[in-house]
Phi, psi and omega in degrees: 000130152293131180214027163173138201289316174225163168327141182295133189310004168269323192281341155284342175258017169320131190261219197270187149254149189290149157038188188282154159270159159250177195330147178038010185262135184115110166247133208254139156317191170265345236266332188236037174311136199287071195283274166347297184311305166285315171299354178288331163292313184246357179059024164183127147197187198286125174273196182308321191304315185303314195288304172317302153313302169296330157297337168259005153271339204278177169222143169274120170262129190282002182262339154141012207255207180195159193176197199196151186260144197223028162206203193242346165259050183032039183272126223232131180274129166213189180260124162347277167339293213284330189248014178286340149344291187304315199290353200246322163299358185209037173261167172217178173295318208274345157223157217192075181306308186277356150294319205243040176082151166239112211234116172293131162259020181183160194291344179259026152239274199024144159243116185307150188248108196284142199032042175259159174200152185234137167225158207189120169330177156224302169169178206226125202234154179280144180215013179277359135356295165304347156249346175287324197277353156321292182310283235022276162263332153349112157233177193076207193280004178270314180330294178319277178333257192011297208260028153251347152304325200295306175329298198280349180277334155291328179303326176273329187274349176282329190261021190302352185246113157300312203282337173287288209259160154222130184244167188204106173274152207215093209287090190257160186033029155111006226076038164255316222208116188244151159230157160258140197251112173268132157212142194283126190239141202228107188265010180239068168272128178251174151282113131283348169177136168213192196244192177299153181275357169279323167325317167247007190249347170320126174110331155067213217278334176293320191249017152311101188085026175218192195184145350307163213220142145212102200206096189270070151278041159235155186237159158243154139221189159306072200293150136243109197247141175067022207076321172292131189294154188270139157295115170231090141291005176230094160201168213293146142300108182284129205228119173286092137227181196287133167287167173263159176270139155086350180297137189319165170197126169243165167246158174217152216169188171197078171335110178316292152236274009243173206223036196274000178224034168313149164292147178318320201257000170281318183294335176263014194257285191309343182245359183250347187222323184311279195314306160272027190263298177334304203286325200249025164240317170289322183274002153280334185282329214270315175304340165298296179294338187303316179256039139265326166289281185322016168270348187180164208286325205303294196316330186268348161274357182275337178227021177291336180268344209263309192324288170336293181275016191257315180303298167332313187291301184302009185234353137324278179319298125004317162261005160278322175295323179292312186287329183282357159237022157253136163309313171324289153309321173265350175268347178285310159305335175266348163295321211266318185295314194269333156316311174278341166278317180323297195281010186291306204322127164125306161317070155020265219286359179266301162097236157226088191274341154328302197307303174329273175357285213285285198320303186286352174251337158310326205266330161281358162301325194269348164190044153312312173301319168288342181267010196241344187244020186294327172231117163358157158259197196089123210291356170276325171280311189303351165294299190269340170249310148009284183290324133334295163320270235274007166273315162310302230242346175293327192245010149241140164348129202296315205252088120226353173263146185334155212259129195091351186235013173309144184315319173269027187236334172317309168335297164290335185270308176302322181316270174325324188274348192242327220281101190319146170209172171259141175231107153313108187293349207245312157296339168278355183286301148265050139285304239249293149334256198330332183275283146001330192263324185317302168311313191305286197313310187280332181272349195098167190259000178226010152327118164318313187298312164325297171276012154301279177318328196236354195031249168266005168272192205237149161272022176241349181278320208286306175321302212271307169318281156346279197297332187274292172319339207254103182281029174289358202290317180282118141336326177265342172278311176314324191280346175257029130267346173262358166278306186288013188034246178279335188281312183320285174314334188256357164277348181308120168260035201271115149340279178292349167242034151276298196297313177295344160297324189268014156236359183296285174330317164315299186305329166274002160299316183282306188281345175272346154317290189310316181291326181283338184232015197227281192320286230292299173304307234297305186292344180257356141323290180298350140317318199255312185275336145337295196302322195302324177289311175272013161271337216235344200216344184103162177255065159244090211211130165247107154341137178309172167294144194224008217354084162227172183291122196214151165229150189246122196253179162169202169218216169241104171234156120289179203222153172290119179242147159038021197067009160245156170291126177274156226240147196260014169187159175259150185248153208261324181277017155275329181299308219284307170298352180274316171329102191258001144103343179227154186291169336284030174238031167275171187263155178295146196286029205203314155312280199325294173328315170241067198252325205290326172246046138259148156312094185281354193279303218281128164004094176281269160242156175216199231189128175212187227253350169318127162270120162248189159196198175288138177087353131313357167319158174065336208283127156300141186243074172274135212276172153341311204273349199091356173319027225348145192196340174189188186239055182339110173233022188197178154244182180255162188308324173328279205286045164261026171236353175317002204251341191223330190178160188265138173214087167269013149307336196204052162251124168206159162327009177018088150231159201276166178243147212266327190277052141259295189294333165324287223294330169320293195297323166322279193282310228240305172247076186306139174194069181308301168325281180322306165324295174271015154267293186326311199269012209268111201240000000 
């Protein structure tokens, strides 16, 4: 399901990170790890060669997650949440996998997973030279072209084999900094075992982002190429044991975003217009769904994942809104902002790119709303502006085309767009309504744009003719309009792709507004501030989040709460004591069954001092020796302000532990095979 047109208005304007860091604060590339930084902490730390290993287990799931290859047959450790997507896709009324759990009993039951790709870092190289001289003095929408051209020749000349590799440059410190990210990509993932969905899902919305935790939130799945399972001979050891309190730990991984050094007026942009636009919308969307799934059991297994991932979101946003109205907090930001203008001051060649900021987000105040509502949601129009797109853009120069459809980005926008999936017409229709109405409501009802969009129809009228007319839902019809191309598309008499041919200009109007008065300064600021920042504080510095690959070191700890200690782990047999017998904190029927022979002592989940953030799901929790020992999958309430700035008194990791899934695999979800490939050495 969609539920945004382009990467969110926090990742784009993304700045700096505050300051020098501090302990355990910080994800760092592999390229500039703080090794000095750390043994001062810790009196020890990993040299290259350990970093050059764990990098080259690690994996990026193109579905949003992070994970790690854990046997030598491309086998891949991840969170349960990241593949109930795959599991819900490969469910029925009459099975219905991601309730009651899954077992491959063979590599020809693996199940595919649509549009997932596993990717692995290769290396990473500096090009900015090659895009500031791309910009050079260029500003406005010529800036932008410049350097999303400079991008795409490089990404294409980093790539000539596509069908393997994907390259990708990657905009560090705001436009301080570009690197290109080689990655070896495996377009064939399959399932292999995941557990019943009450097991990691046990505690539901209430013990979401909290801790203690009892949540076997991990899965496996599978690389392939070619029919075959992949050779990963460089992947993690698995090693079930217990963590130690204080013992070292890193994640690896690929952090989604983060915002730690917006400027004071991108932080009043987010709290005065994003965020409660986010807040008073996504919870009209969850209450839609809510009273749909309870018309019938098929509606509530058909949106039991998107309901999930709708709860999940609004209880981010909800601790992004808090932290930006404690004072406590935002005031440690206007500090760390009036420090770096202090040591600013005086300086030429820095100037005032603050001012540059506040003009460009004042100038996005005036029609955020229209860009945010330029197009509908729903995977069927996403379907239908795709195909559109990429026939157009497909017939210009790879560095003259739209953000996103550049040569080393096709692959994957075809993957995703051909890859069979199942689509509920009665959830993409509200999806598609609810968005629709949303427009209606914030431009107004006599909005041009408003009447773009809806012409004399209802968005409920509009929704359901287009989701009833429309064949995009077959794979083979997408695929012999993205085989015809331009002729194909503009002959189409497909509903949903008439509508999209009539609102894609407006929507590019709008984003070349946004590059001309937003995107463009925005970068040239964050430039400025770059500089400013590693004259004033060194260049031991970590770029926001980019879910690009980054580590994190820290350790297993608890935290002081209300004056008690919280304790840095769950025991599987607490699960039994939490448990009330009503949802969501009743037990998975597959714990009932077997409760005499799990191990109640073993280790469930613990908690350690790693900064993450969203797209660490999945991401491996690895000890000193290079080992595996969990699967980071939550943060604690705390680390929802995680998003602007790190506190590691009471910041902390949420992970599932590799000796839960041992005893799981044993015990619980029997999988001898699978077993014995983990231990296998």
């Amino acid at each position: 399901m969609t539920l945004s047109r382009r990467p969110p208005v926090a990742l784009i304007l993304a700045t700096l990170p505050l300051g020098m860091a501090r302990a355990d604060e910080g994800m760092w590339t592999f390229d500039a790890f703080p090794t000095a930084q750390m043994r001062a902490a810790y009196g020890w730390a990993p040299d290259q060669a350990w970093l050059d290993k764990v990098r080259a287990s690690a994996v990026r799931l193109t579905g949003g997650c992070s994970a790690s290859f854990v046997s030598d047959t491309g086998l891949i450790l991840t969170n349960h949440h990241c593949v109930a997507p795959c599991a819900e896709q490969n469910s029925t009324a009459e099975k219905n996998i991601l309730k009651t759990g899954f077992t491959a009993a063979s590599r020809a039951e693996e199940k595919m997973c649509a549009g997932q790709q596993a990717e692995v870092v290769t290396a990473i190289t500096d090009v900015t030279p090659q895009v500031k001289a791309a910009i050079g003095s260029l500003t406005g929408a010529a800036a932008v072209k410049a350097r999303d051209g400079r991008i795409a020749e490089i990404e294409k000349s980093g790539c000539p084999d596509t069908g393997k590799t994907r390259c990708q440059v990657v905009s560090l410190y705001g436009g301080g900094q570009y690197k290109l990210y080689n990655y070896r990509k495996y377009s064939d993932v399959r399932l292999v075992w995941a557990p019943e969905a009450q097991a990691p899902q046990f505690g539901g919305d209430p013990d979401n982002f909290n801790f203690p935790r009892y949540s076997l939130d991990a899965s496996f799945l599978r690389a392939y190429e070619e029919g075959k399972p992949v050779s990963t001979p460089q992947h993690l050891t698995w090693t079930a044991r217990t963590p130690v309190d204080g013992e070292a730990t890193f994640v690896v991984g690929n952090p989604g975003s983060t915002q730690r050094l917006f400027t004071s007026d991108q932080l009043a942009f987010q709290r005065e217009v994003a965020l409660p636009i986010t807040l008073a919308t996504y919870s009209e969307l969850r209450g839609r769904l809510i009273s749909a799934m309870e018309s019938s059991p098929e509606k509530e297994r058909e949106a039991f994942e998107t309901l999930g991932s709708i709860e999940n979101s609004l209880k981010v946003y909800i601790g992004r809104v808090q932290a930006l109205n404690d004072p406590a907090f935002t005031g440690k930001l206007a500090a760390a902002e009036a420090d770096l203008k202090a040591k600013s001051a005086g300086n030429a060649a820095i100037g005032n790119p603050w001012a540059d900021v506040a003009k460009a987000m004042r100038s996005y105040r005036d029609f955020y709303v229209a860009d945010r509502y330029s197009l509908p949601q729903g995977d069927l129009f996403g379907y239908a502006i795709t195909l559109v797109r990429a026939a157009a853009e497909r017939t210009k120069p790879n560095n003259d085309r739209f953000t996103g459809y550049s040569d080393s980005a096709l692959p994957l926008v075809q993957k995703r767009l051909l890859d069979e999936r199942p689509i509920y017409p009665w959830l993409d229709a509200l999806t598609m309504e609810w968005s629709l109405s949303k427009a209606r409501e914030y431009l107004g009802a006599d909005d041009p744009q408003t009447k773009l969009l809806l012409g004399k129809e209802s968005p409920e009228a509009l929704a359901a003719r287009l989701v009833a007319g429309t064949k995009l839902s077959d794979p083979a019809v997408r695929k012999a309009l993205w085989d015809g191309g331009q002729t194909a598309i503009l002959a189409s008499t497909d509903p949903m792709i008439v509508y999209a041919r009539s609102v894609d200009a407006n929507d590019r109007a709008i984003q070349r507004r946004f590059d001309e008065t937003v995107d463009a300064p925005l970068t040239a600021a964050q430039a400025k501030l770059s500089d400013a920042r590693f004259a004033a504080y060194g260049s031991s510095l970590y770029p926001d989040a980019t879910f690009t690959l980054r580590v994190s070191y820290g350790k297993v700890a608890g935290w002081l709460e209300r004056g008690q200690m919280v304790p840095f782990r769950t025991t599987m047999g607490g699960t039994f004591e939490r448990a009330t017998g009503a949802f969501p904190f009743d037990l998975p029927t597959a714990f009932i069954a077997n409760r005499a022979r799990i191990n109640p002592n073993t280790t469930y989940d613990f908690v350690t001092t790693n900064d993450i953030i969203g797209g660490n799901s999945g991401s491996p929790v690895i000890d000193k020796s290079g080992a595996v020992i969990g699967a980071a999958f939550d943060g604690n309430i705390h680390s929802l302000g995680g998003n602007y700035g790190y506190d590691g008194s009471i910041n902390r990791t949420v992970v599932v532990s590799t000796a839960a899934v041992d005893e799981a695999l044993k015990h619980i979800y029997p999988a001898p095979a699978l077993l014995a490939e983990l231990h296998r050495k």
